[in-house]
C-alpha positions as CSV (number, residue, x, y, z in Angstrom):
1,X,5.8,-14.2,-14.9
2,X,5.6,-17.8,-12.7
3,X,4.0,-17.6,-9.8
4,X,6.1,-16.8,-6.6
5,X,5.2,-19.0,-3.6
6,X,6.3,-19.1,-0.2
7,X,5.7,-19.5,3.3
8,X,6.0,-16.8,5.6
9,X,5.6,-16.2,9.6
10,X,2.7,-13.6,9.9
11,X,4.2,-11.1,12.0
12,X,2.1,-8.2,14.0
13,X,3.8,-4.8,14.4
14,X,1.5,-1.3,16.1
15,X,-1.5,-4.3,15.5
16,X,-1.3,-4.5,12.6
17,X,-0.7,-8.8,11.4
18,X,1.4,-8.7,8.2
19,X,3.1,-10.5,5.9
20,X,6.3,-9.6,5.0
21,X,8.0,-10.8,1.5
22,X,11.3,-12.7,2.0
23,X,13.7,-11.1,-0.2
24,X,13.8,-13.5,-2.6
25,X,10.5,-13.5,-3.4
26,X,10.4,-9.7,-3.6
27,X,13.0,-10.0,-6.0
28,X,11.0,-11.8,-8.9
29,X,8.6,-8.6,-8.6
30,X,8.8,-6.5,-11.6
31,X,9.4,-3.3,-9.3
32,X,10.5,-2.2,-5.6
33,X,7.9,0.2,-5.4
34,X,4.0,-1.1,-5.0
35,X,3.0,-3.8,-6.9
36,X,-0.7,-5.3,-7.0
37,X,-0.8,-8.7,-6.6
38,X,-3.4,-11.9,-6.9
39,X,-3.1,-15.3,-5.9
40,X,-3.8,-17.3,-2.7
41,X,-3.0,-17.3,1.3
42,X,-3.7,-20.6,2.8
43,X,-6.0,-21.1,-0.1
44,X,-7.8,-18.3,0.0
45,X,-7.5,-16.0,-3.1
46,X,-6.6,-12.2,-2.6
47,X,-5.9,-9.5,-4.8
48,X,-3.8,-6.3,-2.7
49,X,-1.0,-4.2,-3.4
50,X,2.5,-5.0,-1.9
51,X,3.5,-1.8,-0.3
52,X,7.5,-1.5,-0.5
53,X,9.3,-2.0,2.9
54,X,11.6,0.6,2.3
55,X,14.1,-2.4,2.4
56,X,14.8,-3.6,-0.9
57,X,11.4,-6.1,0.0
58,X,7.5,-6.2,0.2
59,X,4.5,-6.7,2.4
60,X,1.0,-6.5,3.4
61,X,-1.2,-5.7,6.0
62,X,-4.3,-8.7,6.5
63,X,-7.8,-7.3,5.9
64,X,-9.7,-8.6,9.4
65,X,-11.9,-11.1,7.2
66,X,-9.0,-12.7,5.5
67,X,-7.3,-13.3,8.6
68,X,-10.5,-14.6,10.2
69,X,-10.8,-16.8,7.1
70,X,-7.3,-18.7,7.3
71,X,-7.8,-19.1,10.8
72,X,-4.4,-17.9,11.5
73,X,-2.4,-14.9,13.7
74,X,0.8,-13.6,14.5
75,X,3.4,-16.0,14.9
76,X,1.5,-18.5,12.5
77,X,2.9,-19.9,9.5
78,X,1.1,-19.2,5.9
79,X,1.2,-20.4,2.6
80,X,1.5,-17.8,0.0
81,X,1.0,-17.7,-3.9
82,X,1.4,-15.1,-5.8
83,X,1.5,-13.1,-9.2
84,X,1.7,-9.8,-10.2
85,X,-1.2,-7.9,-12.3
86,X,-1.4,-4.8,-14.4
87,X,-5.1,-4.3,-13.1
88,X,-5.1,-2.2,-10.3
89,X,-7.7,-2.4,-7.5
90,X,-9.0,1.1,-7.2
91,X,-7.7,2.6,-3.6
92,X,-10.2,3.5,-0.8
93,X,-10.7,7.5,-0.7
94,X,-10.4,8.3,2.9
95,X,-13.1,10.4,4.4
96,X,-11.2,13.6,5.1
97,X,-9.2,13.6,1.3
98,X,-12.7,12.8,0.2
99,X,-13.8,15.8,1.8
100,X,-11.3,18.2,0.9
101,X,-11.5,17.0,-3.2
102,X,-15.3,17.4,-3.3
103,X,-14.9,21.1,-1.6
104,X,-13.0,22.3,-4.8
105,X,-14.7,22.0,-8.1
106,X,-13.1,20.0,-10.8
107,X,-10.7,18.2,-8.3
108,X,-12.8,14.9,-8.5
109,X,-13.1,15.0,-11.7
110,X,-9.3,15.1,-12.4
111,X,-8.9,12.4,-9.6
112,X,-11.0,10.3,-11.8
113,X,-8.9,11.2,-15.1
114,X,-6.0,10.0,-13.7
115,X,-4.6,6.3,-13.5
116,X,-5.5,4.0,-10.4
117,X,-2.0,3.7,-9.7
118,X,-1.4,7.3,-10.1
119,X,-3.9,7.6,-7.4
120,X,-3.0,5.1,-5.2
121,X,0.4,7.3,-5.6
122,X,-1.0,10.2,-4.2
123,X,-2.7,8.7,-1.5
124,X,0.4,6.9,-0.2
125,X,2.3,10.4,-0.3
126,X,-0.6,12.3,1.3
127,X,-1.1,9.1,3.9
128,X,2.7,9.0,5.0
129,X,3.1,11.3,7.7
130,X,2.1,10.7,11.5
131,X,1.7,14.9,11.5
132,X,-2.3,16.2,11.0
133,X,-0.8,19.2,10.1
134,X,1.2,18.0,7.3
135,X,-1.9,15.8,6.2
136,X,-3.3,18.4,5.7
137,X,-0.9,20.4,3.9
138,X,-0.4,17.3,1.1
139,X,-4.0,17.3,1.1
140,X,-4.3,20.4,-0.1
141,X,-1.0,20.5,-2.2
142,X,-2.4,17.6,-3.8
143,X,-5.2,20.1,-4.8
144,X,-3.7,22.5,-6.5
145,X,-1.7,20.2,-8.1
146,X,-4.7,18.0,-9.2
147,X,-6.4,21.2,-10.2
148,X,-3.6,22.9,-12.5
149,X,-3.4,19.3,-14.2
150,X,-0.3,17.5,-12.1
151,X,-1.1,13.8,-12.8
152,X,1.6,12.0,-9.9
153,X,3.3,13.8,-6.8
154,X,6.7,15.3,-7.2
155,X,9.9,13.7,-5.9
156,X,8.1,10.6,-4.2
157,X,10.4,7.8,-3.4
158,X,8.1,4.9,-4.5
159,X,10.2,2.1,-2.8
160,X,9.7,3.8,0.7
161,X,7.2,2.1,3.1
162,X,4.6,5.0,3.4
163,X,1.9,3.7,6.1
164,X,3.2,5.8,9.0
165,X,1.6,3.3,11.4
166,X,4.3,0.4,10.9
167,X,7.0,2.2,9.8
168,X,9.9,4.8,10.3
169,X,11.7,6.8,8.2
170,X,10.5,5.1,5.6
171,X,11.2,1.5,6.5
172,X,8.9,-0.8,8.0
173,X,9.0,-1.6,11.4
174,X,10.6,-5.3,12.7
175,X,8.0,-7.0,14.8
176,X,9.1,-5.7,18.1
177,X,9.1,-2.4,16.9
């Protein structure tokens, strides 16, 4: 695949400063649901998935250093390179799943048996909800299901934009909310 380059306005929505995919450039992904992705902002080389913006597109959020690195905030302009990879960075366990896995034996283990993109599945599913309660309740789901050998959650729309804090109803945000 050629690399895809473009510019883009970084936008900031709930905080957060993101870069949202123009269509196009979406479009010469190999997949509407998350896609992990190398290549270069401004220069500076990243590797990150491309969460789905429940829109036919892509974006992603900018780590704190990377933004501090390109010098550059909402409303700035970037340059963006990039190329999709079938390595997968391994997701970041969040303390309380970590928690809740480690409390049932076996559950790690077959969190480790399972793909990184599996996993980064399950986290977006048990991540997408604003509700603690229902956290919770897809934490522990996620459990059982882990522990009676379920590799992926069931009847997950994969080209929804899961990150509760930018988006609704499964589609991101626009800047002004």
């Amino acid at each position: 695949m050629a690399a895809i380059s473009f510019e883009a306005e970084l936008e900031e929505i709930e905080g957060w400063t993101l870069v949202r995919l123009p269509k196009d450039a979406s479009g010469q992904l190999p997949s509407r649901g998350l896609v992990m992705v190398e290549g270069g902002l401004n220069g500076h080389a990243i590797r990150i998935a491309l969460e789905p913006d429940g829109k036919g597109s892509h974006w992603f959020a900018l780590p704190d250093d990377l933004q501090k690195n390109i010098k550059a905030g909402a409303g700035d302009t970037v340059a963006v390179e990039l190329n999709s990879i079938d390595e997968w960075v391994e997701p970041e366990l969040p303390d309380d799943i970590r928690t809740a896995f480690e409390a049932v034996p076996d559950v790690m283990a077959a969190w480790a048996d399972i793909t990184p993109l599996a996993r980064w599945d399950w986290l977006r599913w048990m991540r997408s909800t604003k509700v603690a309660a229902t956290r919770e309740k897809r934490i522990n789901t996620a459990i059982d299901m882990l522990s009676h050998g379920k590799r992926r959650p069931c009847c997950f729309d994969r080209s929804q934009c899961t990150v509760p804090e930018v988006s609704k109803s499964g589609k991101l945000l626009s800047p002004l909310g």
